[in-house]
PDB file of N, CA, C and O in Angstrom, chain B, residues numbered from 101:
ATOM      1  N   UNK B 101       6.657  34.585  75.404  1.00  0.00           N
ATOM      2  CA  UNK B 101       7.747  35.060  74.585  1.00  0.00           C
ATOM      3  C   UNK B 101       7.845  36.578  74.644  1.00  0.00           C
ATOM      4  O   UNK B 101       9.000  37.000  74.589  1.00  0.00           O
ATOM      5  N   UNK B 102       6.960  37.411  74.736  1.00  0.00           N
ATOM      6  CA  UNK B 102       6.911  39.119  75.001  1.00  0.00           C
ATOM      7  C   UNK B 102       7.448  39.423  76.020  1.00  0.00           C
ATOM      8  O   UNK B 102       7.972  40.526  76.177  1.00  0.00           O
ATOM      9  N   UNK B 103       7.418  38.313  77.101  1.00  0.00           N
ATOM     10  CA  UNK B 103       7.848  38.869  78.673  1.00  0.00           C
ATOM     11  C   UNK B 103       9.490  38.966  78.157  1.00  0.00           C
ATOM     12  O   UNK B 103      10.165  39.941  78.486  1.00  0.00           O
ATOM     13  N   UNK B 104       9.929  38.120  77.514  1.00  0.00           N
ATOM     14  CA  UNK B 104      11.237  37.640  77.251  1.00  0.00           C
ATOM     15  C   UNK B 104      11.701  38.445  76.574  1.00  0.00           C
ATOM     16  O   UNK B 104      12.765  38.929  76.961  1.00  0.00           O
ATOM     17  N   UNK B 105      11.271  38.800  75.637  1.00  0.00           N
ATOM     18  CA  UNK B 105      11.476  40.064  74.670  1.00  0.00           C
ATOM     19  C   UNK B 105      11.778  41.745  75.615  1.00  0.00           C
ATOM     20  O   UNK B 105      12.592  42.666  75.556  1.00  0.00           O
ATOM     21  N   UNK B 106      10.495  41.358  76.477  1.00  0.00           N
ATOM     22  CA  UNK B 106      10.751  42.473  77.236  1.00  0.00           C
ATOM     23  C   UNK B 106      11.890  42.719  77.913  1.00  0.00           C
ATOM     24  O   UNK B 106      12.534  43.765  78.000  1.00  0.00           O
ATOM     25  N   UNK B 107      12.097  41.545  78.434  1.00  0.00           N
ATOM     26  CA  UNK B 107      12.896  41.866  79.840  1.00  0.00           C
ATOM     27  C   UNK B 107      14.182  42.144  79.160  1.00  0.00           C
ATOM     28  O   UNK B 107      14.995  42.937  79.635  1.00  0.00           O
ATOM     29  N   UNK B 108      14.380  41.486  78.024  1.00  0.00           N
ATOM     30  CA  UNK B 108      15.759  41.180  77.159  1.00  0.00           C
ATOM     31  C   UNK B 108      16.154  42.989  77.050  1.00  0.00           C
ATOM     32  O   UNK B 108      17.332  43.321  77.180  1.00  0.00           O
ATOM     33  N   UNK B 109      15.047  44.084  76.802  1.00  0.00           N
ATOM     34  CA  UNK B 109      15.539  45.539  76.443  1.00  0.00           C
ATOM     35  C   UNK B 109      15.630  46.315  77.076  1.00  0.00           C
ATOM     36  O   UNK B 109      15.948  47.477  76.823  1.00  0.00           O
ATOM     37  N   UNK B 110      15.201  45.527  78.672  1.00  0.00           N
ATOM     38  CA  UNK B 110      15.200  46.140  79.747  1.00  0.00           C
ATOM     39  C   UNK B 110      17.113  45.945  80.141  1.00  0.00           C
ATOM     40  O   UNK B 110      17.970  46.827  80.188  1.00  0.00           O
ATOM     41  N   UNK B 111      17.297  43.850  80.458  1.00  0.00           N
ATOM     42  CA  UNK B 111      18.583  43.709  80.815  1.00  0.00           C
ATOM     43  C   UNK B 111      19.600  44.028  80.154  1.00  0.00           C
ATOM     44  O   UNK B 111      20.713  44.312  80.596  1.00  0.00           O
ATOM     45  N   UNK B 112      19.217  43.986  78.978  1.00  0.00           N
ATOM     46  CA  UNK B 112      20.732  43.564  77.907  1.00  0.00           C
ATOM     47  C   UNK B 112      21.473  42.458  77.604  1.00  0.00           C
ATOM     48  O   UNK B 112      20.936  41.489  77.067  1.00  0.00           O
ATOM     49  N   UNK B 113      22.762  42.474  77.906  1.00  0.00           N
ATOM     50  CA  UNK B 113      23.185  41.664  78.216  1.00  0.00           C
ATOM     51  C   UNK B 113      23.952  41.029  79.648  1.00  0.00           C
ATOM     52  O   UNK B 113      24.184  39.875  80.008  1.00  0.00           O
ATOM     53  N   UNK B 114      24.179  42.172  80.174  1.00  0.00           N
ATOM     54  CA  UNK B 114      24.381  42.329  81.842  1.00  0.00           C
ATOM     55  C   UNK B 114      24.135  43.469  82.273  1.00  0.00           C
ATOM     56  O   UNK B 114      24.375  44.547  81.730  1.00  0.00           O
ATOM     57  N   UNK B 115      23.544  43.217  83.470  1.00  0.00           N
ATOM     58  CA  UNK B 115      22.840  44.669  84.188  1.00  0.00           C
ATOM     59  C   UNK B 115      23.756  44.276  85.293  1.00  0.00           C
ATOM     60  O   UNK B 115      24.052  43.170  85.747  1.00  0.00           O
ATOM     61  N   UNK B 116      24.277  45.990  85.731  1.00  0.00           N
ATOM     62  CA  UNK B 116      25.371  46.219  86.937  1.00  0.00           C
ATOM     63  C   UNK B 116      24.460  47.584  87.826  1.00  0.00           C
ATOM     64  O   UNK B 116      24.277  48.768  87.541  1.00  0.00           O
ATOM     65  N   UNK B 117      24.039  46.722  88.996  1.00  0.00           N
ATOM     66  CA  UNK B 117      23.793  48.223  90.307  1.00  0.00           C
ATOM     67  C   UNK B 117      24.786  48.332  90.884  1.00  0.00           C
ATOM     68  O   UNK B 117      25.439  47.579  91.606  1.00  0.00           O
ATOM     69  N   UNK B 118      24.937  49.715  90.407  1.00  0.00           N
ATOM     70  CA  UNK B 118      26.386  50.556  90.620  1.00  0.00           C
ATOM     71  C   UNK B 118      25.941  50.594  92.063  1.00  0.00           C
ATOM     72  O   UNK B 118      26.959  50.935  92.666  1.00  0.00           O
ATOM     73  N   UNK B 119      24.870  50.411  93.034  1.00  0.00           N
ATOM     74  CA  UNK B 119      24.958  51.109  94.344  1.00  0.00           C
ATOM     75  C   UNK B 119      25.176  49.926  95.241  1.00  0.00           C
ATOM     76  O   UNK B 119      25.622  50.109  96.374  1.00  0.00           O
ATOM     77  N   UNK B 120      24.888  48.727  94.805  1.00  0.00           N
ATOM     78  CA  UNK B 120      25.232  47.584  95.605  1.00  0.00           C
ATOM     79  C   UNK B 120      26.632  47.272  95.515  1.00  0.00           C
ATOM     80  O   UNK B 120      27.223  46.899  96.528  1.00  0.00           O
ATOM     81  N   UNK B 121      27.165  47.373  94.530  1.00  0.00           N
ATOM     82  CA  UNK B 121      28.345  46.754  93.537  1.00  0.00           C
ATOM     83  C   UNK B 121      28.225  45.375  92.894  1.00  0.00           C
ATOM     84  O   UNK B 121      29.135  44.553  92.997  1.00  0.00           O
ATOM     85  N   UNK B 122      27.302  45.174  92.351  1.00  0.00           N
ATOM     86  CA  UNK B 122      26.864  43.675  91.818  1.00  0.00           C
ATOM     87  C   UNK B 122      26.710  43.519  90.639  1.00  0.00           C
ATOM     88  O   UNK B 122      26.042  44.434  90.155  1.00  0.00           O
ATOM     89  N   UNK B 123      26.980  42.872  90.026  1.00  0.00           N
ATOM     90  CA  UNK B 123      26.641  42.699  88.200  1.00  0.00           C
ATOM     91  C   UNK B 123      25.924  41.476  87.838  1.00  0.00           C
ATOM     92  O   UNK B 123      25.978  40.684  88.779  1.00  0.00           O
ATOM     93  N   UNK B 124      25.359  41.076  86.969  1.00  0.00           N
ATOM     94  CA  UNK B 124      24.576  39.850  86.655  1.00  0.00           C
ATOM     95  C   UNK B 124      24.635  39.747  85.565  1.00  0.00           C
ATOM     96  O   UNK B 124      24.255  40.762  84.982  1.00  0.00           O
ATOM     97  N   UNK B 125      25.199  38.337  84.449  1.00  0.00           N
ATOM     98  CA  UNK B 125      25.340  38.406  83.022  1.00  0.00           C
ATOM     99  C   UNK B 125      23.710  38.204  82.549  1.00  0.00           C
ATOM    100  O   UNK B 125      22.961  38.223  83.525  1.00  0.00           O
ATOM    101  N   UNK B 126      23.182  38.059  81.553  1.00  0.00           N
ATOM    102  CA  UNK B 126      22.102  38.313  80.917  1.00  0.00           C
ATOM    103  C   UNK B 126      22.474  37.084  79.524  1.00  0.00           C
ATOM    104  O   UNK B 126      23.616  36.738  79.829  1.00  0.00           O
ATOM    105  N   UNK B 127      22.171  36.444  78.465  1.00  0.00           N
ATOM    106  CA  UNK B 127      21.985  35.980  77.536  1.00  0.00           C
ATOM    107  C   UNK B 127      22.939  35.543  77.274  1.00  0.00           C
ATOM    108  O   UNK B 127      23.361  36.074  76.247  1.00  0.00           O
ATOM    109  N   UNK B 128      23.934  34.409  77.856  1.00  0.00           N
ATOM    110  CA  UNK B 128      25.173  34.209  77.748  1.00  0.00           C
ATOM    111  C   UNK B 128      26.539  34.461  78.159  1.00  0.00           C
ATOM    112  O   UNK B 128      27.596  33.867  77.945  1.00  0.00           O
ATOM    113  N   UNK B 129      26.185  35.655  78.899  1.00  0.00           N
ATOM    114  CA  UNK B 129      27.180  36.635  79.189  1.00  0.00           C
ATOM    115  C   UNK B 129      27.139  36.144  80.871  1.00  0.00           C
ATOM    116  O   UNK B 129      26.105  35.798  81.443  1.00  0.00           O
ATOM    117  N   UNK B 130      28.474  36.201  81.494  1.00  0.00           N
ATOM    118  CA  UNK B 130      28.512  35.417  83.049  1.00  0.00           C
ATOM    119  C   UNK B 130      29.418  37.213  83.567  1.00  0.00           C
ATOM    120  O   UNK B 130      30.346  37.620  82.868  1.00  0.00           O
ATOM    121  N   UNK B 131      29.095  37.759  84.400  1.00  0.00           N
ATOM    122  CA  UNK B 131      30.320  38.653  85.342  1.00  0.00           C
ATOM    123  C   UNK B 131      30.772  37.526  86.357  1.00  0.00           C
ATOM    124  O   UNK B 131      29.961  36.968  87.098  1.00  0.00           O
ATOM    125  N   UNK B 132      32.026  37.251  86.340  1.00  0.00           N
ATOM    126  CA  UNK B 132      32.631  36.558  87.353  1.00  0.00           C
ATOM    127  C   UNK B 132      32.893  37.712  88.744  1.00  0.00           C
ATOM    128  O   UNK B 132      32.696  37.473  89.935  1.00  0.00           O
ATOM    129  N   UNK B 133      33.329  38.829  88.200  1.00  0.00           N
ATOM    130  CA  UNK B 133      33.928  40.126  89.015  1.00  0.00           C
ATOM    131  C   UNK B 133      33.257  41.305  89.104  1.00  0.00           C
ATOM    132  O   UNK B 133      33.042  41.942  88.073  1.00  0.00           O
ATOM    133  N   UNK B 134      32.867  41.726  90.226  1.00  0.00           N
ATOM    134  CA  UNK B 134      32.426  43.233  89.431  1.00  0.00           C
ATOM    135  C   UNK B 134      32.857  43.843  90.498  1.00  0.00           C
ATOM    136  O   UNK B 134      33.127  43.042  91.392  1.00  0.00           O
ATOM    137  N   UNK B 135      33.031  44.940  90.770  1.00  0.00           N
ATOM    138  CA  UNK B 135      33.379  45.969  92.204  1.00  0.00           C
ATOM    139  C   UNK B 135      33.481  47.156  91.711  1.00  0.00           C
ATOM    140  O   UNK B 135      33.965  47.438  90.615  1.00  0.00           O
ATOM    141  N   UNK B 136      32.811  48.246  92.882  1.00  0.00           N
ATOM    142  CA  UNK B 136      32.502  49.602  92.621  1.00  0.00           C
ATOM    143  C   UNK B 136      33.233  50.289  93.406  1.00  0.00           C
ATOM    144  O   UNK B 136      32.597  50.305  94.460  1.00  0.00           O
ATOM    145  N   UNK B 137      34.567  51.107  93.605  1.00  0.00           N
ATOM    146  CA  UNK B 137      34.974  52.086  94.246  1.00  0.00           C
ATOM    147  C   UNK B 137      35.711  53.136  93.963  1.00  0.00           C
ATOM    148  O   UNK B 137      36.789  53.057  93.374  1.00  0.00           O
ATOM    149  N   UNK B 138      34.999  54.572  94.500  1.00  0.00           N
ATOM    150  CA  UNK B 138      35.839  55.099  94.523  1.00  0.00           C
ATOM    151  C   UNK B 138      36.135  56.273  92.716  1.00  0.00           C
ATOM    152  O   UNK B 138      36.927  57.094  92.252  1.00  0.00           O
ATOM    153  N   UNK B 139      34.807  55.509  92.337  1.00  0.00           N
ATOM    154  CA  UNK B 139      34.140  56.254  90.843  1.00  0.00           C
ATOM    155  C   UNK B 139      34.806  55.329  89.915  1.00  0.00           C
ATOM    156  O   UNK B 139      34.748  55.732  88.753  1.00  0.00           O
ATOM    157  N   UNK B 140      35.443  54.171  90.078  1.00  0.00           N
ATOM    158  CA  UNK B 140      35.774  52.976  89.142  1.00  0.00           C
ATOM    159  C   UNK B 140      35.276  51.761  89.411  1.00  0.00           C
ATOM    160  O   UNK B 140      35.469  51.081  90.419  1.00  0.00           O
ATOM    161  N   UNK B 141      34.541  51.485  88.344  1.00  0.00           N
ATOM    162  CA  UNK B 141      33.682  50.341  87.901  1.00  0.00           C
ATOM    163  C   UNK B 141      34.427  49.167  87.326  1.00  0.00           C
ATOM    164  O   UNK B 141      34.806  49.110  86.156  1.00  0.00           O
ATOM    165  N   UNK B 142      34.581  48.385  88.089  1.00  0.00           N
ATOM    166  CA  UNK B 142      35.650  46.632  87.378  1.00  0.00           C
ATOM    167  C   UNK B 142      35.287  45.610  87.107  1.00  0.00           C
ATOM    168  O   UNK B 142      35.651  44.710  87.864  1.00  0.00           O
ATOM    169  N   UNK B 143      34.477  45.264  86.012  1.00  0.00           N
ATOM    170  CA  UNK B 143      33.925  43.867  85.820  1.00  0.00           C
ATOM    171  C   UNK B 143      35.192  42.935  85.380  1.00  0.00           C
ATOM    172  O   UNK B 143      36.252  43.383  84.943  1.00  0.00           O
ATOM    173  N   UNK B 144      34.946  41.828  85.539  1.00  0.00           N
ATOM    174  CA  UNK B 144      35.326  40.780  84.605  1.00  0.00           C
ATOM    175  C   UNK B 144      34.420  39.745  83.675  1.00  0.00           C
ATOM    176  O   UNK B 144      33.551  39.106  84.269  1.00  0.00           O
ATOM    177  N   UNK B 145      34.542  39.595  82.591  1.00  0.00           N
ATOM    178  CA  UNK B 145      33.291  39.300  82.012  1.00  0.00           C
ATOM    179  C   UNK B 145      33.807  37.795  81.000  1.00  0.00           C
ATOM    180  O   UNK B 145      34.927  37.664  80.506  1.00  0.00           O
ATOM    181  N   UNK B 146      32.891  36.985  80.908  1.00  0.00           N
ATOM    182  CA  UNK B 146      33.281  35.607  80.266  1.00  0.00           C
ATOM    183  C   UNK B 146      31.770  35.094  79.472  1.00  0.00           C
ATOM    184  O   UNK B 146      30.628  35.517  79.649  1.00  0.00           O
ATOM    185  N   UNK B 147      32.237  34.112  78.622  1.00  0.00           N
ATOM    186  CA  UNK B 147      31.040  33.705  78.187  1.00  0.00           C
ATOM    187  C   UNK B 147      31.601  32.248  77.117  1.00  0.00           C
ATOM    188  O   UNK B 147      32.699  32.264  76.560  1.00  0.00           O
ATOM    189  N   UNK B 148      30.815  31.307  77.017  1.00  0.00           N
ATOM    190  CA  UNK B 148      31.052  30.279  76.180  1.00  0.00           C
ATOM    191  C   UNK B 148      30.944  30.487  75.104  1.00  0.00           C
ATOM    192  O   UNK B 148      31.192  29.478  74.444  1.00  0.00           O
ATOM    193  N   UNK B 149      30.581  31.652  74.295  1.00  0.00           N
ATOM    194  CA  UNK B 149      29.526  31.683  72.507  1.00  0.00           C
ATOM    195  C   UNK B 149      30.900  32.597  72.346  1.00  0.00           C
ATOM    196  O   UNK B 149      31.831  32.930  73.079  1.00  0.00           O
ATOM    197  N   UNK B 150      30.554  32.783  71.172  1.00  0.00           N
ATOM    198  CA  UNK B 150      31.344  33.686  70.131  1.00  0.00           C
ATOM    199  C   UNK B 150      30.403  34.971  69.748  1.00  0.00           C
ATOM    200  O   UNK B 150      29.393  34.804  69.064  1.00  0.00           O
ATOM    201  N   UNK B 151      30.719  36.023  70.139  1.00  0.00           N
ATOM    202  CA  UNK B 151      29.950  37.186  69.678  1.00  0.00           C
ATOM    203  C   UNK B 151      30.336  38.130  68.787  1.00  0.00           C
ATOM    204  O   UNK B 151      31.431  38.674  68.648  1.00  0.00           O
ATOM    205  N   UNK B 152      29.005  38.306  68.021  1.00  0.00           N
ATOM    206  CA  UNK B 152      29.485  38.818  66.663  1.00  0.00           C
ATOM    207  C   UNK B 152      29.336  40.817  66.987  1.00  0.00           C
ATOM    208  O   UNK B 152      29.480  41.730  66.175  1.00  0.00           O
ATOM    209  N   UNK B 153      29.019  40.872  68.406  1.00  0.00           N
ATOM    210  CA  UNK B 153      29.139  42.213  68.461  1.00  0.00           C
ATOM    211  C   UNK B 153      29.690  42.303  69.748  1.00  0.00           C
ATOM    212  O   UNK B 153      29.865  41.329  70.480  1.00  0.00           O
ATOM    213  N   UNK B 154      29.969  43.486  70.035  1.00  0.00           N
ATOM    214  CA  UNK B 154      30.206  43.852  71.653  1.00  0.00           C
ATOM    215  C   UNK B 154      29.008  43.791  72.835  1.00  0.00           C
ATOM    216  O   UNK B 154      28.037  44.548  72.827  1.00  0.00           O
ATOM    217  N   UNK B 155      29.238  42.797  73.811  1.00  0.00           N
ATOM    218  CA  UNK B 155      27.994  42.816  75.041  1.00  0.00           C
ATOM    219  C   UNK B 155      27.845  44.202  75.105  1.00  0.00           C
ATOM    220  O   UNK B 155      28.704  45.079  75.190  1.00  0.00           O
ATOM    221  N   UNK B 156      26.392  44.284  75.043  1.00  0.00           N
ATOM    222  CA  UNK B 156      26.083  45.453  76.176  1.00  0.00           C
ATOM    223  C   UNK B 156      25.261  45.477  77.490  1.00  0.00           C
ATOM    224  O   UNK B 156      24.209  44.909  77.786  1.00  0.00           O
ATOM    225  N   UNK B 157      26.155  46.402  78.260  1.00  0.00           N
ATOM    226  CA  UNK B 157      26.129  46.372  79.672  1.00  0.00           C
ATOM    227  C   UNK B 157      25.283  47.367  80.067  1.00  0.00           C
ATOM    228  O   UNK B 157      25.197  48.293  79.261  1.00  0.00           O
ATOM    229  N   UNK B 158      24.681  47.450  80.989  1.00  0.00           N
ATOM    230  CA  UNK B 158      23.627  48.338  81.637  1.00  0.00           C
ATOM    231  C   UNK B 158      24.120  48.878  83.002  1.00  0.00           C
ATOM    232  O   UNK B 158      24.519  47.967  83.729  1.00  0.00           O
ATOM    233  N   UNK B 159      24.188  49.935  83.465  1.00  0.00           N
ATOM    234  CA  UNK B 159      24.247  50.243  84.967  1.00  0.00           C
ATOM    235  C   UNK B 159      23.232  50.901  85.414  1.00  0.00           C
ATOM    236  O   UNK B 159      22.870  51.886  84.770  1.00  0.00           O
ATOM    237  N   UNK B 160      22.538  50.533  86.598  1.00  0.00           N
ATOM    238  CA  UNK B 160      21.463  50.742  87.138  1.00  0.00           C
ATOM    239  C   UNK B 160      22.060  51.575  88.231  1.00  0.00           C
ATOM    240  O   UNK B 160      23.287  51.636  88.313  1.00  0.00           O
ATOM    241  N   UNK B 161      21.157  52.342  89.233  1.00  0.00           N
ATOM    242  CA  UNK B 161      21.569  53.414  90.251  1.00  0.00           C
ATOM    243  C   UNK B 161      22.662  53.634  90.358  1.00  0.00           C
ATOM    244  O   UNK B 161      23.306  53.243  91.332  1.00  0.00           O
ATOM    245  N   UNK B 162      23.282  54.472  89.172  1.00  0.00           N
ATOM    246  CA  UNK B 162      24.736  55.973  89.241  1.00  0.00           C
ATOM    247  C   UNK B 162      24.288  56.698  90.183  1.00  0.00           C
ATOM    248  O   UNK B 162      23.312  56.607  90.929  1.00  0.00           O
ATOM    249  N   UNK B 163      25.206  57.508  90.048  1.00  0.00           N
ATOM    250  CA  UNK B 163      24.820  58.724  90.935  1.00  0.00           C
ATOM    251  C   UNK B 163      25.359  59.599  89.942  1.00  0.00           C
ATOM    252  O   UNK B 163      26.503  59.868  89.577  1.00  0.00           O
ATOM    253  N   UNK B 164      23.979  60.041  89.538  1.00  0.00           N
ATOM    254  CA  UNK B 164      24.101  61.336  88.578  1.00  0.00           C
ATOM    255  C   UNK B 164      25.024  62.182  88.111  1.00  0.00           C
ATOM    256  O   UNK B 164      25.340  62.291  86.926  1.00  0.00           O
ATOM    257  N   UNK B 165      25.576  62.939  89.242  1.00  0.00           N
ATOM    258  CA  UNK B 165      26.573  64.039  89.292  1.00  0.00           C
ATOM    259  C   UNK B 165      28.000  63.231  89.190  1.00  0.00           C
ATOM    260  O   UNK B 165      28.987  63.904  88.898  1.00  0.00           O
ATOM    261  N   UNK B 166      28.154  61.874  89.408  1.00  0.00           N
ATOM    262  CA  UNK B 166      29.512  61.289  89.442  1.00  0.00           C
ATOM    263  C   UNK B 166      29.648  60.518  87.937  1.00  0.00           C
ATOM    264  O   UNK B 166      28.939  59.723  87.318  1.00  0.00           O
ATOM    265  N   UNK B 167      31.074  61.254  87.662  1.00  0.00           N
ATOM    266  CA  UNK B 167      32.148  60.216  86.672  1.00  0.00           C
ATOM    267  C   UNK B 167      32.360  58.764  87.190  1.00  0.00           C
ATOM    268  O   UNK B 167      32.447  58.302  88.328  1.00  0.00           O
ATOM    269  N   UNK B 168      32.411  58.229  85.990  1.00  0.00           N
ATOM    270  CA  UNK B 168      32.915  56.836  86.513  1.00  0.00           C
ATOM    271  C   UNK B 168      33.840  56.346  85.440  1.00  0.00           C
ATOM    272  O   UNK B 168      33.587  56.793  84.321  1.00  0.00           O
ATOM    273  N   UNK B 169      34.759  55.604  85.526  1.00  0.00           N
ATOM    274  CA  UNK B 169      35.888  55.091  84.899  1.00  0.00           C
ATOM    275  C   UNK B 169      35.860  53.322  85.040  1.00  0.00           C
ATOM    276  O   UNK B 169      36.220  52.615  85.981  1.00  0.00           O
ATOM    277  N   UNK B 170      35.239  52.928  83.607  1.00  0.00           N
ATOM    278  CA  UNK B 170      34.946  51.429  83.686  1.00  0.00           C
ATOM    279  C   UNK B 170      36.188  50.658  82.887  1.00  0.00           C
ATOM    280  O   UNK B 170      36.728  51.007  81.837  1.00  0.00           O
ATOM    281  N   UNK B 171      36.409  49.740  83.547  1.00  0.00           N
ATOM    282  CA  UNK B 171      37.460  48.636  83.184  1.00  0.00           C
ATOM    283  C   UNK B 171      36.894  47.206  82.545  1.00  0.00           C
ATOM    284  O   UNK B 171      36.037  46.739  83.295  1.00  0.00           O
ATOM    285  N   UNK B 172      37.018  46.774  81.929  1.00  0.00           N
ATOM    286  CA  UNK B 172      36.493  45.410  81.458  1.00  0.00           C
ATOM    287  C   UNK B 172      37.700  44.386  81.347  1.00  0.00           C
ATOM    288  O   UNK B 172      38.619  44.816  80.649  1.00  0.00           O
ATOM    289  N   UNK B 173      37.805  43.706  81.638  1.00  0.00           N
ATOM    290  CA  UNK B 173      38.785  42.607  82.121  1.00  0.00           C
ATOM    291  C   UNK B 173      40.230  43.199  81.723  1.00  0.00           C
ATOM    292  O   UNK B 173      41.074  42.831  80.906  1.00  0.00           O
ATOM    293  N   UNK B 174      40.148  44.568  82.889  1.00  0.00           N
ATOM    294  CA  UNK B 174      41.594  44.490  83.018  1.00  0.00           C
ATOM    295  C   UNK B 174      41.812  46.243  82.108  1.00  0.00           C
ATOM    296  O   UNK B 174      42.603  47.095  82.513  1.00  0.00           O
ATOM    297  N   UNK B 175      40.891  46.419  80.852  1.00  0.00           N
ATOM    298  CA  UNK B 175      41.644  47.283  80.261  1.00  0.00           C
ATOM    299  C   UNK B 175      40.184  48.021  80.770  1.00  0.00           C
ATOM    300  O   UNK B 175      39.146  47.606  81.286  1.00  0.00           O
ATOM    301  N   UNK B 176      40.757  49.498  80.279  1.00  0.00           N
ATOM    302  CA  UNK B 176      40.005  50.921  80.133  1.00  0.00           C
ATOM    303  C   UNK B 176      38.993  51.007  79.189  1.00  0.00           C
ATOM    304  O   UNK B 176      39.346  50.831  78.023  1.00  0.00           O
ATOM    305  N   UNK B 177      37.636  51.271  79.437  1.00  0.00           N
ATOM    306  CA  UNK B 177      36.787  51.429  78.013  1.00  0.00           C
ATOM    307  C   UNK B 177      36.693  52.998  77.873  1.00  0.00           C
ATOM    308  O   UNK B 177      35.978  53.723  78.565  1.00  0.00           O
ATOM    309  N   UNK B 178      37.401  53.333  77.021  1.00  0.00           N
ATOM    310  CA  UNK B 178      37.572  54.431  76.533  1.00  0.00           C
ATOM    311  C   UNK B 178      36.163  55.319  76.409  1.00  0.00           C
ATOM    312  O   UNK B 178      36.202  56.484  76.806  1.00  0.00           O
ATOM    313  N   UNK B 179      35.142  54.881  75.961  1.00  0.00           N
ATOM    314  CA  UNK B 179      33.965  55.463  75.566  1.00  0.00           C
ATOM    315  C   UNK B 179      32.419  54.730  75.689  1.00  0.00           C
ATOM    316  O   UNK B 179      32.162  53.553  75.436  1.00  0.00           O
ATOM    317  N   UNK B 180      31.728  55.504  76.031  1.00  0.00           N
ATOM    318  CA  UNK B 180      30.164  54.793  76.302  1.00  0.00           C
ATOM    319  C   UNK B 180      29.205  55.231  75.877  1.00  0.00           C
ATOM    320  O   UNK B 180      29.009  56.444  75.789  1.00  0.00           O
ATOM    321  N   UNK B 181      28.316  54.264  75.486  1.00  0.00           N
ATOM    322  CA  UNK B 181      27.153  54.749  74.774  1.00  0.00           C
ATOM    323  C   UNK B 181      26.277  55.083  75.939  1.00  0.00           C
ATOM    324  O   UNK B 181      26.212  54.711  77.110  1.00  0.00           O
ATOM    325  N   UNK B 182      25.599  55.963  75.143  1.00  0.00           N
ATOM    326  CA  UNK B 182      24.493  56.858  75.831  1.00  0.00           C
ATOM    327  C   UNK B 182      23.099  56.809  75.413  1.00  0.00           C
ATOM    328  O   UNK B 182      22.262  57.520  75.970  1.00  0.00           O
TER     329      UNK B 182
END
């Protein structure tokens, strides 16, 4: 159960390597879509449950010095936690 715990604060709820372009849902959470170009990030994201908060998403290898402009099914996310 600790490994699980662990890994859970490591993944989140989906972890995205920005350098492959790949996303993977985590605890319910499925990416059907994801693609990286061009400094815009495009998931599409689905899930069977009802969530009482907003998924959170992880991106693994940015590239430091670059902006990125993320979309979530379709619209603009205005702001990101840090």
């Amino acid at each position: 159960m600790a490994g699980i715990e662990i890994e859970g604060d490591f993944l989140r709820d989906a972890v995205v390597d920005v350098a492959t372009g790949r996303g993977v849902g985590v605890n319910g959470l499925d990416v059907d879509q994801c693609s990286v170009a061009e400094g815009q990030i495009r998931l599409h994201l689905t899930t069977p449950f009802t969530w009482k908060s907003r998924p959170l998403v992880v991106f693994r290898r940015t590239e430091p010095a670059r902006r990125y402009t993320l979309y979530v099914n379709g619209a603009e996310v205005d702001h990101l936690a840090r």
